[in-house]
ZADO-53229 format. One record per atom (N, C-alpha, C): residue in three letters; x, y, z. Coordinates in steps of 0.05 Angstrom, whole numbers, plus 32768, in hexadecimal, padded with zeros to 4 digits. Example, Ala and Ser with C-alpha at 12.3 -4.5 7.8 and 13.67 -1.06 7.14 Angstrom:
ZADO-53229
ALA81087F8E809C/ALA80F67FA6809C/ALA81087FBE809C/SER81017FD3808E/SER81117FEB808F/SER81028001809D/
END
This chain:
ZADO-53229
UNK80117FE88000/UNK800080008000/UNK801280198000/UNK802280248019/UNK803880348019/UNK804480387FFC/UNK8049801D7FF5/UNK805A80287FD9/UNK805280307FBF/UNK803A80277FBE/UNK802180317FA4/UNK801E80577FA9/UNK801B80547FC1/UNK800880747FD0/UNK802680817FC7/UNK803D807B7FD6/UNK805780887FCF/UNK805F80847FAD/UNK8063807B7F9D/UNK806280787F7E/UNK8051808E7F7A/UNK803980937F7A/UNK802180987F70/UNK802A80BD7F7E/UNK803A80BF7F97/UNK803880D97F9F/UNK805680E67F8D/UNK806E80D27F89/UNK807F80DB7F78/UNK807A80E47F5F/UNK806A80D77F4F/UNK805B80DC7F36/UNK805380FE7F3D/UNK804580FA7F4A/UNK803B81187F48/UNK8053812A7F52/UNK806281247F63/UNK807381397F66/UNK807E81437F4B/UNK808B81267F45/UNK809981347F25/UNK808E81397F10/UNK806E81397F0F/UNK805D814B7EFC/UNK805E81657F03/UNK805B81687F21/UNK805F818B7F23/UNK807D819C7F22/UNK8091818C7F24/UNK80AD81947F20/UNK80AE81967EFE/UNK80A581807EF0/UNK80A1818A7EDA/UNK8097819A7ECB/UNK808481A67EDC/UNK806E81BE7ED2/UNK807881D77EDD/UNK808D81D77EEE/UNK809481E97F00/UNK80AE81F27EE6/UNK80BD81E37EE7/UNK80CE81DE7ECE/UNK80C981F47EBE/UNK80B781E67EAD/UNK80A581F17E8C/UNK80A9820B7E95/UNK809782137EAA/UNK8091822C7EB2/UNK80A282447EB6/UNK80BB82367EC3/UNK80D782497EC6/UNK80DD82537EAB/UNK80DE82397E91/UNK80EC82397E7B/UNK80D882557E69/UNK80BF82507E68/UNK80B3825F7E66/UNK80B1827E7E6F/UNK80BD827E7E84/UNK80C282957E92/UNK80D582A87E94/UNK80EA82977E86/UNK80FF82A47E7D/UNK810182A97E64/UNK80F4829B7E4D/UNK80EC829E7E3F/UNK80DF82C77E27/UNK80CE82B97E3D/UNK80B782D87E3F/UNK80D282EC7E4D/UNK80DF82EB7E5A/UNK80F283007E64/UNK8106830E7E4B/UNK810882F77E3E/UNK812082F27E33/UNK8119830B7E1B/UNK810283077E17/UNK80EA83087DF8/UNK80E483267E01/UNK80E0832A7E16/UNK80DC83557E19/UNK80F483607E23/UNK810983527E1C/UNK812383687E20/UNK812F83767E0C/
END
């Protein structure tokens, strides 16, 4: 049980680190683009 619930909670961590990611890249991006 522990290790399904823990799998299942890593998954999501590294969907939001990945989205967190995008977002930086994106963010610098747009910085990059009005200078």
């Amino acid at each position: 049980e522990g290790w399904c619930d823990r799998q299942g909670t890593l998954a999501e961590v590294k969907a939001r680190l990945h989205m967190r990611q995008q977002g930086a890249v994106k963010r610098e991006r747009t910085l990059a683009y009005s200078q």
